[in-house]
N, C-alpha and C positions, 0 to 999 in steps of 0.2 A: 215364741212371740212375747218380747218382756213388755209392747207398748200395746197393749191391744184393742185400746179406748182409741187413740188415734187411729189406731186400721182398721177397728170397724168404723166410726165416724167417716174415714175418707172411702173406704171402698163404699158407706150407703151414700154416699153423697155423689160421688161420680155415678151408682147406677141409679140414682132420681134423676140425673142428668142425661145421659146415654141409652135410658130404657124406653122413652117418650121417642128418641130421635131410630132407635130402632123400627120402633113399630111404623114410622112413617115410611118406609121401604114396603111390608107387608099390610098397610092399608086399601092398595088396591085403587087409590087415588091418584092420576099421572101429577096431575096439579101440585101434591105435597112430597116434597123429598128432604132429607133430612139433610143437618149443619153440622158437613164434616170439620170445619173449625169449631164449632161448639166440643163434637166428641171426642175432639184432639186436645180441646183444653180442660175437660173431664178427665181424661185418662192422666195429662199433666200432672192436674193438680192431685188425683187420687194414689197416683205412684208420690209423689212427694209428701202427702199425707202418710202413706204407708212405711216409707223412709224415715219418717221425723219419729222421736220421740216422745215420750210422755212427761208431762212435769214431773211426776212423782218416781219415776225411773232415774236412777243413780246411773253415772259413767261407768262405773266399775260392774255395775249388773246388767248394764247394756252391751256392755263387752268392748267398751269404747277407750278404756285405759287397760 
């Protein structure tokens, strides 16, 4: 893992996102149910965080040349 500031940054970021929308399943509440457009746009953007590199990461030691 040469970027690993970006994938921990995006995977905590999608699960402050996705962890809240979890738990409205198991609250026990009919009333409250969770935004699977939300969690579809959390996992989005957390795989393209995980994807992308780091500024300080060279092409040649990202394995990209």
């Amino acid at each position: 893992m040469k970027s690993f500031k970006t994938t921990i940054l995006s995977v905590l970021a999608a699960a402050a996102i996705i962890i809240p929308q979890v738990l409205f399943v198991f609250d026990k509440d009919p009333t409250t149910n969770p935004d699977f457009s939300l969690i579809l746009a959390a996992i989005t953007a957390g795989g393209a965080g995980i994807a992308a590199r780091d500024n300080g990461v060279s092409s040649e030691s990202a394995g990209a040349k």
